[in-house]
C-alpha positions as CSV (number, residue, x, y, z in Angstrom):
1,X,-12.4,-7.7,2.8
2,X,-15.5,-6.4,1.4
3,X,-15.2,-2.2,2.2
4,X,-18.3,-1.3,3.7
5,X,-18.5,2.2,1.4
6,X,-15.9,3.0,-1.3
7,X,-17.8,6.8,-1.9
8,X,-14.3,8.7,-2.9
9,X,-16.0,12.2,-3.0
10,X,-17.9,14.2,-5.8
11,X,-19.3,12.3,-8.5
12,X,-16.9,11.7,-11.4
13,X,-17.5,13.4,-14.5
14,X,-18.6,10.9,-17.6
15,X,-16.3,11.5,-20.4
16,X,-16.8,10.4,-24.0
17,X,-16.7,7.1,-24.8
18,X,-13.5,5.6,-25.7
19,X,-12.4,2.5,-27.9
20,X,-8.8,1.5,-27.5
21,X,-8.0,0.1,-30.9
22,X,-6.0,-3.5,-31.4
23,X,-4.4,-3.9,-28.2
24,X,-3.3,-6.8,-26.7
25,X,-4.9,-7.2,-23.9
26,X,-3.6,-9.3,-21.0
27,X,-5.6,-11.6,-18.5
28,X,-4.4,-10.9,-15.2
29,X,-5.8,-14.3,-13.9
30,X,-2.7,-16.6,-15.8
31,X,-0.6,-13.7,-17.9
32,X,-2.8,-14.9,-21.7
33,X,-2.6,-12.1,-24.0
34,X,-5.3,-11.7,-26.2
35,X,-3.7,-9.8,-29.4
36,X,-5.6,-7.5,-31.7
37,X,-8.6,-6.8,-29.4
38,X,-10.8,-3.5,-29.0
39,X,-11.7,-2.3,-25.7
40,X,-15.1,-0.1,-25.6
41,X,-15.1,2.0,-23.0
42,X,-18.5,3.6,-21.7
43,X,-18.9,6.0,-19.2
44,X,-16.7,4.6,-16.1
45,X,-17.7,1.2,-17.2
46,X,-15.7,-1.2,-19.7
47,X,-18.5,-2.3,-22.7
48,X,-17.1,-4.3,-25.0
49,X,-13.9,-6.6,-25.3
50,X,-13.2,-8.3,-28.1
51,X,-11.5,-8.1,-31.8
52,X,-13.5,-6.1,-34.6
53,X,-15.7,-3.7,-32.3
54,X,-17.2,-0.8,-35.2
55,X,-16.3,2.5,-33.7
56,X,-18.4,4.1,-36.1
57,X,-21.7,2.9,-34.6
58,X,-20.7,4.9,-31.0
59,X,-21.6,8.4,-30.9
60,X,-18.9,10.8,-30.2
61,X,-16.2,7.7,-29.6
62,X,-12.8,8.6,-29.1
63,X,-10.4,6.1,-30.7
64,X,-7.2,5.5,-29.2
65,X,-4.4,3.4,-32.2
66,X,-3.3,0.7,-29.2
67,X,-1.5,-1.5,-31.5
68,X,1.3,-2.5,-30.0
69,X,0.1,-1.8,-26.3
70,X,-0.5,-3.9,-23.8
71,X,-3.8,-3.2,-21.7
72,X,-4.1,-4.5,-18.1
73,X,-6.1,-3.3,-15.3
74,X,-5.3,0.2,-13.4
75,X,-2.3,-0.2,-11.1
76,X,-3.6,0.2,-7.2
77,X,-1.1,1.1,-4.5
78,X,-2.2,-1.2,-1.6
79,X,-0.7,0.6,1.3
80,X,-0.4,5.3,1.0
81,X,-1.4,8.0,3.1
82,X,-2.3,10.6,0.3
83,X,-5.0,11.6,2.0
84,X,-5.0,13.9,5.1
85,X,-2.4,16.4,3.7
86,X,-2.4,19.6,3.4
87,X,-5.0,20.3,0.1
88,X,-2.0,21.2,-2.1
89,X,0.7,18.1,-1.6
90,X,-2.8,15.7,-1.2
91,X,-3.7,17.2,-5.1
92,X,0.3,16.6,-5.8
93,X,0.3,13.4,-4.6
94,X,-3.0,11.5,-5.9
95,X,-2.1,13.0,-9.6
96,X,1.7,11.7,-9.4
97,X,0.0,8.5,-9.0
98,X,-2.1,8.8,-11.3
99,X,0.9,9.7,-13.8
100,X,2.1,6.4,-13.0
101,X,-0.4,4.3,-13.6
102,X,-2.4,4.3,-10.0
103,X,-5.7,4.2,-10.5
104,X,-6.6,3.1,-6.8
105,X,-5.4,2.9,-3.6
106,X,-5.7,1.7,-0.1
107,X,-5.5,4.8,2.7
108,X,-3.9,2.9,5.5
109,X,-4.7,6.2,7.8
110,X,-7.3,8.2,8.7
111,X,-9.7,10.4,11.2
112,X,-13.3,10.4,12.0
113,X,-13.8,13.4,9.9
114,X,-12.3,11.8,6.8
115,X,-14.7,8.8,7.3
116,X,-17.8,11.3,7.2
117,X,-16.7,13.2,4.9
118,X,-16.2,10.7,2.8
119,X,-19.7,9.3,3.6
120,X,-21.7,12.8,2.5
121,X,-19.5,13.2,-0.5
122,X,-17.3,15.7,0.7
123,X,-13.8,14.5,0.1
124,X,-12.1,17.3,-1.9
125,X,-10.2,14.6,-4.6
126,X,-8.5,15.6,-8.1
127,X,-10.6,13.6,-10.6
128,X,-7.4,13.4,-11.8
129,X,-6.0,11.1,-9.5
130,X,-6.9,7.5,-8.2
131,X,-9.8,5.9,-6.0
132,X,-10.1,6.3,-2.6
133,X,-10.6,2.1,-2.7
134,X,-10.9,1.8,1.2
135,X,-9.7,3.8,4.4
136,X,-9.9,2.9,8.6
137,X,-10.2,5.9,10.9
138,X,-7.2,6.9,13.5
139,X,-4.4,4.6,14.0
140,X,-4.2,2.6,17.2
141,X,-1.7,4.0,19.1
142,X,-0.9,3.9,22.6
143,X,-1.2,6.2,25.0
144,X,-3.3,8.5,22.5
145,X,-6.4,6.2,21.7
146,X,-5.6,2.9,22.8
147,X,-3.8,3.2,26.1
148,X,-6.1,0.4,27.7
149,X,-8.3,-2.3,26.7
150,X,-11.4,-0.7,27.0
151,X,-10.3,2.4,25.3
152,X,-9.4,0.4,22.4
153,X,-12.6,-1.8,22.5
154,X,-14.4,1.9,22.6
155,X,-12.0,3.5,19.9
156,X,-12.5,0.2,17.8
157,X,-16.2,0.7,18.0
158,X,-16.7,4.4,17.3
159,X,-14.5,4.0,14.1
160,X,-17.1,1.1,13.2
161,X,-20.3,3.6,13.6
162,X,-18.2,6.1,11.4
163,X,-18.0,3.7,9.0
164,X,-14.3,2.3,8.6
165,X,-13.3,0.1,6.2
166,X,-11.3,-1.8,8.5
167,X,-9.0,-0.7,11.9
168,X,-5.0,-0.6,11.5
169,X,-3.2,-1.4,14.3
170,X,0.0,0.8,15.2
171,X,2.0,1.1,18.3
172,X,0.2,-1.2,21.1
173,X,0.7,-3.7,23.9
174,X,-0.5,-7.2,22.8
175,X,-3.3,-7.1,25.7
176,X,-4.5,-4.1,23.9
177,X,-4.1,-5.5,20.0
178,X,-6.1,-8.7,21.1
179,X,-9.1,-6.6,22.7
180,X,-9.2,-4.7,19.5
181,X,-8.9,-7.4,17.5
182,X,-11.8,-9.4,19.3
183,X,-14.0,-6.5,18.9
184,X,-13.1,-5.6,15.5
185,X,-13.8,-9.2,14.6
186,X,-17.1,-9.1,16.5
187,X,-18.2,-6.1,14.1
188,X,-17.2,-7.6,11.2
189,X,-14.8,-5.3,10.6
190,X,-11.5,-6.4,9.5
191,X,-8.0,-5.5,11.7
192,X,-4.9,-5.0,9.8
193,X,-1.4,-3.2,10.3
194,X,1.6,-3.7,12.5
195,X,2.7,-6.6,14.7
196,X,3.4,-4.6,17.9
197,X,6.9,-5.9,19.5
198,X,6.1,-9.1,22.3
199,X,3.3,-10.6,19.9
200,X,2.5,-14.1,19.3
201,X,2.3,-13.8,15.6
202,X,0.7,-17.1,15.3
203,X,-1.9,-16.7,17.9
204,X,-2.6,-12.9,15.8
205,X,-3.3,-14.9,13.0
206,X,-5.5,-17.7,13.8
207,X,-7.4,-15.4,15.5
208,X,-7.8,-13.5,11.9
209,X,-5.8,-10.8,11.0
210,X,-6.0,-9.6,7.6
211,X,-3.6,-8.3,6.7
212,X,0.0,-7.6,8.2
213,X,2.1,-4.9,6.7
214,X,5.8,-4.4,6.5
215,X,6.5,-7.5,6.9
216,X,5.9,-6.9,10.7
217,X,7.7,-4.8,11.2
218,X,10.9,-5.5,13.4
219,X,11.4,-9.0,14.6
220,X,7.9,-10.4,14.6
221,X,7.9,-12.7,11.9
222,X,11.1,-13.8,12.4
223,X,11.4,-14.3,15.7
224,X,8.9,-17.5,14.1
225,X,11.7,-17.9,11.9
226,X,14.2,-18.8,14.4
227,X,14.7,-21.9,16.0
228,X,15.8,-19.8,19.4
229,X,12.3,-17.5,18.4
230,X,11.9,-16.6,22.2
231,X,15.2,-15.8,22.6
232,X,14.9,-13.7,19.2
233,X,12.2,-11.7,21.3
234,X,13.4,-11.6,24.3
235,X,13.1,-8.6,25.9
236,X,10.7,-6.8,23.4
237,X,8.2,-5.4,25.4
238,X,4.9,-4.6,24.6
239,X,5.5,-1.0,23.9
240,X,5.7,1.8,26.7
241,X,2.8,1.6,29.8
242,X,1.8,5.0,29.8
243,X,-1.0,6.6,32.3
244,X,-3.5,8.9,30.6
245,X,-6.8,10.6,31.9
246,X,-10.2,8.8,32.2
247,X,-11.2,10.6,29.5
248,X,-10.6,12.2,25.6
249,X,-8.5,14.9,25.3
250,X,-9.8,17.8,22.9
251,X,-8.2,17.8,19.7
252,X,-6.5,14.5,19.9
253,X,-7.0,13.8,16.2
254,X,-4.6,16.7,15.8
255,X,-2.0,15.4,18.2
256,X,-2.3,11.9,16.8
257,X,-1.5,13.3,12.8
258,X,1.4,15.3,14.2
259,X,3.0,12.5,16.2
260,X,2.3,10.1,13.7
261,X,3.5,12.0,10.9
262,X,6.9,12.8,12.9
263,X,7.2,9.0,13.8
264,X,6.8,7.6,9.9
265,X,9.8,9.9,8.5
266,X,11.8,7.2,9.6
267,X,11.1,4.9,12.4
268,X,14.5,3.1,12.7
269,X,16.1,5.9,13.6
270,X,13.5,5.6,17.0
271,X,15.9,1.9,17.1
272,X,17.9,1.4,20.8
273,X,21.1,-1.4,20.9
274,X,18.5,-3.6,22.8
275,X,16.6,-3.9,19.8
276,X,19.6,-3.6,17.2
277,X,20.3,-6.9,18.8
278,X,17.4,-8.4,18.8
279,X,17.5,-7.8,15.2
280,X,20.9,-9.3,15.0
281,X,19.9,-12.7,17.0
282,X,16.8,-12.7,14.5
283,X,19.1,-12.7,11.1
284,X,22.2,-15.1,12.6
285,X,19.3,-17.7,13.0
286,X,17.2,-17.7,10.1
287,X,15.8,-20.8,8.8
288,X,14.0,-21.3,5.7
289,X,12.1,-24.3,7.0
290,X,10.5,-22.5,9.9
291,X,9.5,-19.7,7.3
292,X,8.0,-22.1,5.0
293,X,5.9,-23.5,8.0
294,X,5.1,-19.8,8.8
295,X,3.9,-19.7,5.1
296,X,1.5,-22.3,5.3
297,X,0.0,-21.0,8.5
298,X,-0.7,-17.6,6.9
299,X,-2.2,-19.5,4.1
300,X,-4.2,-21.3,6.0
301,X,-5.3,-18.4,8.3
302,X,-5.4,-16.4,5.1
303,X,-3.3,-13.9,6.4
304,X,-2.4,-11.6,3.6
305,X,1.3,-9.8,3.5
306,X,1.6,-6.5,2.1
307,X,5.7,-6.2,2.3
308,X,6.1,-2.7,1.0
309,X,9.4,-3.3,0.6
310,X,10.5,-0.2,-1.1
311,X,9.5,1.1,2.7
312,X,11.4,-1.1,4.6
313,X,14.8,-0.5,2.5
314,X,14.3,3.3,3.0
315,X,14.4,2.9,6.5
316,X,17.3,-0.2,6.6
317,X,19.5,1.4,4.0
318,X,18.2,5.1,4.3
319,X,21.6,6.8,3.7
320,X,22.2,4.8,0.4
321,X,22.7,7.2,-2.6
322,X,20.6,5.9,-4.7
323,X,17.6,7.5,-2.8
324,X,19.0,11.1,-2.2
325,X,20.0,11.1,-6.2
326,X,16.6,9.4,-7.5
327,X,15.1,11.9,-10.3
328,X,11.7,11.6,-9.4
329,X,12.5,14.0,-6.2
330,X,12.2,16.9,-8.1
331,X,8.5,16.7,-7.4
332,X,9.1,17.0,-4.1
333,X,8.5,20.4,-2.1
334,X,10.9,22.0,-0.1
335,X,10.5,21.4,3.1
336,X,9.1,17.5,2.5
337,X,13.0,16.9,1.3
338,X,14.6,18.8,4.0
339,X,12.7,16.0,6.7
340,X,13.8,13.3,4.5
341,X,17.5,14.5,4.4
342,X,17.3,15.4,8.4
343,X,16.2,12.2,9.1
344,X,18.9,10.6,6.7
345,X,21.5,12.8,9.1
346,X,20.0,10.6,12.0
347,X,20.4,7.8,10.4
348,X,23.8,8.3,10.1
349,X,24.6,8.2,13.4
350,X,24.1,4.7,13.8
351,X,27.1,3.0,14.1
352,X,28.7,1.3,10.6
353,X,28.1,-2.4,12.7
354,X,24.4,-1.3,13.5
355,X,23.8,0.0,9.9
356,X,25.5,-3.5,8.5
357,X,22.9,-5.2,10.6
358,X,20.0,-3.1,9.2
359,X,21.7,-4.4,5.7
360,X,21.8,-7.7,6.3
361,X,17.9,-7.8,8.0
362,X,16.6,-6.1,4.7
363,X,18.5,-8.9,2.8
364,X,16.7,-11.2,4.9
365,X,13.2,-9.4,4.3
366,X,13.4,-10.1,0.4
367,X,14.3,-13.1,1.0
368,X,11.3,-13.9,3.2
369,X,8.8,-12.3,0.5
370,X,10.7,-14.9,-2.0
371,X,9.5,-17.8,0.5
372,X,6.4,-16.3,0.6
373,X,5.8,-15.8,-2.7
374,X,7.1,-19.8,-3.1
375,X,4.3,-20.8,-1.2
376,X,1.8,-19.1,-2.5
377,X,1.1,-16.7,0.5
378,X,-1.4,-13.8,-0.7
379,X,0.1,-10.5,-0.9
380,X,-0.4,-7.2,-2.2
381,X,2.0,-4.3,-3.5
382,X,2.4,-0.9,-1.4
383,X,4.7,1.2,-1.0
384,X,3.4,3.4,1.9
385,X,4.1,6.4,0.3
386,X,3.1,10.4,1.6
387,X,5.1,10.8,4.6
388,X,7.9,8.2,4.7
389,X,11.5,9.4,3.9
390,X,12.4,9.0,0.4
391,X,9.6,7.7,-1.0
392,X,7.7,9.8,-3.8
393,X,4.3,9.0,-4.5
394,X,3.6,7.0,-7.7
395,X,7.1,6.4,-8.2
396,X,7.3,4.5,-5.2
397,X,5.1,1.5,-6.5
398,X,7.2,1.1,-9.4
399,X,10.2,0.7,-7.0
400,X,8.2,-1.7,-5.3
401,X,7.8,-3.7,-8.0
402,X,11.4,-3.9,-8.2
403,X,12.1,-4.6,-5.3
404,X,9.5,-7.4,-5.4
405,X,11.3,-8.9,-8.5
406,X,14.8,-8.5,-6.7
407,X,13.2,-11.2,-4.1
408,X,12.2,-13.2,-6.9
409,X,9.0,-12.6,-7.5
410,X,7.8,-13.1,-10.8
411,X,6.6,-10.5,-13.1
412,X,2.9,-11.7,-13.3
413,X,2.9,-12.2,-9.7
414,X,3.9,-8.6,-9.3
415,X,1.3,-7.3,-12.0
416,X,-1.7,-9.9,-9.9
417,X,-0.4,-8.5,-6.7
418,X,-1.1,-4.8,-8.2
419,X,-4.9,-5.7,-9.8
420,X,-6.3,-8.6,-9.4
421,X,-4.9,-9.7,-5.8
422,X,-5.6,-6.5,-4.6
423,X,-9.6,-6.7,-6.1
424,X,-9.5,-10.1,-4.4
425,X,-8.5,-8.6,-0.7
426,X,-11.6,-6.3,-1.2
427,X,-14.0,-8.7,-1.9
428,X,-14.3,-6.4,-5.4
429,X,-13.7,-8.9,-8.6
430,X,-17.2,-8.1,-10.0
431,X,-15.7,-4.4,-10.7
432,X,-12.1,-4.8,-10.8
433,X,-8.7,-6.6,-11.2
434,X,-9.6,-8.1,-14.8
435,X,-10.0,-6.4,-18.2
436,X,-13.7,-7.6,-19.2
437,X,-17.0,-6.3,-19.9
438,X,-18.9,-4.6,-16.6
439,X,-15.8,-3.7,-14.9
440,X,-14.6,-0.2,-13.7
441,X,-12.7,1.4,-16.7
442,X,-10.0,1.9,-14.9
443,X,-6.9,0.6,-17.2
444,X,-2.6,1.1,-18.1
445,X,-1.3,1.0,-21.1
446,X,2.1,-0.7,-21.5
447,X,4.6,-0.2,-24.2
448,X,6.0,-3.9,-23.6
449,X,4.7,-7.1,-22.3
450,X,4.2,-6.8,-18.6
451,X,4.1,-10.8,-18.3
452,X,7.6,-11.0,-19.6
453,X,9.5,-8.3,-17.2
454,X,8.8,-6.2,-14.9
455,X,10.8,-3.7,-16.0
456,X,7.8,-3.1,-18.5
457,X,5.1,-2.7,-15.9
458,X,6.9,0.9,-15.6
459,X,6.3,1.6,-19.5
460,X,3.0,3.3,-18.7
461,X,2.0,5.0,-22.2
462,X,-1.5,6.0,-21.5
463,X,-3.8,5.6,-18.3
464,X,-8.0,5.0,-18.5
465,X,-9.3,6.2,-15.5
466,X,-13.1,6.0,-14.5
467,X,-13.5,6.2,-18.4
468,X,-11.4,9.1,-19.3
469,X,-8.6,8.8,-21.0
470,X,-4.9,10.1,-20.1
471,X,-2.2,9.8,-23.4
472,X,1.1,9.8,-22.5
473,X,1.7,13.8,-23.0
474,X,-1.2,14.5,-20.2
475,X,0.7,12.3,-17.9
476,X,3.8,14.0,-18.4
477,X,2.0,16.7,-18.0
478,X,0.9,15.8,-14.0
479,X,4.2,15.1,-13.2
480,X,5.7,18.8,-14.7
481,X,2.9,20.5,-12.5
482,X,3.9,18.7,-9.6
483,X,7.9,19.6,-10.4
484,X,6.7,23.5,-11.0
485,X,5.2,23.6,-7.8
486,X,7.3,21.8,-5.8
């Protein structure tokens, strides 16, 4: 996926050079470490990397000691919604993942004015925060954009002229997905997002989807799973079949971002019995066979998965503790954890037998990623944070990661699926994903070695990004500003 512009906003200012002393620098491509090498870093662009480089011979270098650290490339959260916010909790948000070692990130929704501003350079981002990597614009939703197939041919194609990255897919029938699909395709533009409910997964994509997030979500994928998969899906309809005038309704950007941003708190709680049961039938049959064969079809489709997992069990298990009492919500306003905590109320009122099913489907959900993973399916790490219910920006990748490692997924599968497997998806390796000469300087610092656990991809002591450099204390430093403000 090669993003047609990745222009974040103003022009990044060039810092001094920097020269990270005697690191060990790790090759994201099979986990080598390369001990007691320099990395000279000019401008937003990585010079030198080797052992022995003379500081002394760089004007106005700034030398970091990184013996003992582990360099790898700059984190990049593969599914957000930073931007779009209000200007405050958009600057609170982008710098928290910054703090934690996001240096870029996928916006997985947008408008038509985000797009053009982004194309005249007038996206209002913190340089202290991560790249705006790629972005679509609106989500397809029906009734709002995409209540027809020509209205989503004609939304598909005036996001194209706009210059969009790609189109997500939200809430449509599978007549409409198709259309837009077709078209998207027929641009060149690439269509990822949900699998709306009644799809034929398979048919979705041969036909060359690029990427499907959430692992679906609902039943989609395993419904292929399932040796009963029609009777795992029957029922699902292709979403509601809604009339709407002829024409576009003023201000329907705005309605879209309100009813979207209501919808994403939690949409399980939206869940009815027909579809708790569907869920059900979908878990009671789960065969690993059928997944593995699903596994080599998205392999050979190259489908990508993006599982967000952290996502999914915030939504399955949303009124487990360990969310309301996680530390990191102190950076949170107000009002942001009074909607999480309301929609944790709704929750609630699910029955303890529906809630056990949600349970045992997110059990099922790592251990698809595992058979995933297994196989060698491409995926990316996201955590689809800025808006979702208990999920705080830049902490949420790191809790993706361990929620990746809980399916068994290795920890240099996790730390590829963060750099280099994301570089990869956007047709970007010549600037990104590996540590070498001519690539963006945008870096982590580790305190242990991220091959061996992930528990030490979280030991971020410094960040490098687009060449300036962020110790440890500066970091801290993002993350007190955002708990002072909150």
């Amino acid at each position: 996926m090669t993003t047609r512009s990745q222009t974040a906003g103003r022009p990044m200012q060039e810092h001094q050079p920097v020269l990270l002393r005697s690191a060990t620098v790790v090759d994201t491509r099979d986990g080598t470490r390369h001990r007691e090498t320099d990395v000279l870093v000019r401008g937003a662009t990585i010079a030198e990397v080797r052992p022995g480089i003379d500081g002394d011979g760089v004007q106005g270098v700034r030398v970091v000691d990184a013996r003992g650290l582990y360099v790898v490339p700059g984190y990049n959260d593969m599914h957000g919604h930073p931007v779009g916010q209000s200007p405050r909790h958009q600057t609170r948000d982008l710098e928290l993942m910054l703090a934690y070692g996001i240096t870029g990130f996928r916006q997985m929704s947008g408008s038509i004015k985000l797009l053009r501003d982004r194309a005249a350079g007038a996206l209002d981002l913190p340089e202290s925060g991560p790249a705006l990597l790629a972005a679509p614009g609106p989500l397809l939703i029906t009734p709002l954009n995409a209540a027809t197939e020509e209205q989503a041919v004609a939304t598909v194609r005036e996001q194209y002229d706009a210059g969009a990255d790609f189109i997500k897919v939200a809430m449509v029938t599978p007549d409409v997905f198709f259309a837009a699909q077709a078209e998207a395709l027929r641009l060149g533009l690439p269509i990822v997002g949900h699998l709306p409910p009644g799809i034929d997964v398979l048919r979705a994509s041969r036909l060359g989807m690029k990427s499907i997030e959430h692992l679906g979500p609902g039943v989609g994928l395993f419904a292929c799973c399932s040796p009963h998969g029609a009777h795992v899906e029957q029922g699902a309809g292709g979403g509601p079949k809604v009339k709407v005038p002829p024409f576009k309704l003023p201000f329907m950007e705005q309605i879209m971002g309100r009813v979207v941003k209501k919808l994403v708190l939690n949409p399980i709680n939206r869940t009815n019995p027909e579809d708790v049961e569907r869920l059900r039938r979908a878990t009671d049959s789960f065969d690993d066979d059928l997944a593995r064969k699903l596994a080599e079809r998205f392999i050979e489709d190259g489908t990508w998965q993006v599982p967000t997992l952290i996502r999914v069990k915030t939504q399955q298990l949303c009124d487990d503790p360990e969310f309301a009492e996680d530390p990191a919500l102190r950076y949170m306003d107000t009002g942001t954890l009074k909607s999480w905590k309301k929609a944790t109320a709704k929750f609630t009122e699910f029955s303890a037998e529906t809630r056990a099913t949600f349970r045992t489907m997110y059990d099922q959900q790592l251990r698809l990623t595992g058979i995933f993973d297994d196989a060698g399916v491409p995926m990316l790490a996201g955590s689809d944070c800025s808006g979702a219910a208990w999920v705080v920006p830049g902490r949420s990748l790191h809790r993706e990661f361990d929620e990746l490692a809980s399916a068994g997924v290795s920890a240099l599968r996790v730390l590829q699926m963060a750099t280099l497997r994301a570089a990869e998806f956007l047709g970007s390796t010549a600037t990104m994903g590996t540590v070498e000469p001519g690539k963006n300087a945008d870096l982590v610092l580790l305190e242990a070695d991220p091959v061996e656990s992930v528990q030490n991809l979280h030991r971020v002591a410094g960040v490098v990004r687009a060449g300036r450099h962020y110790p440890a204390a500066d970091l801290t430093a993002l993350k007190e500003r955002a708990a002072a403000q909150a």
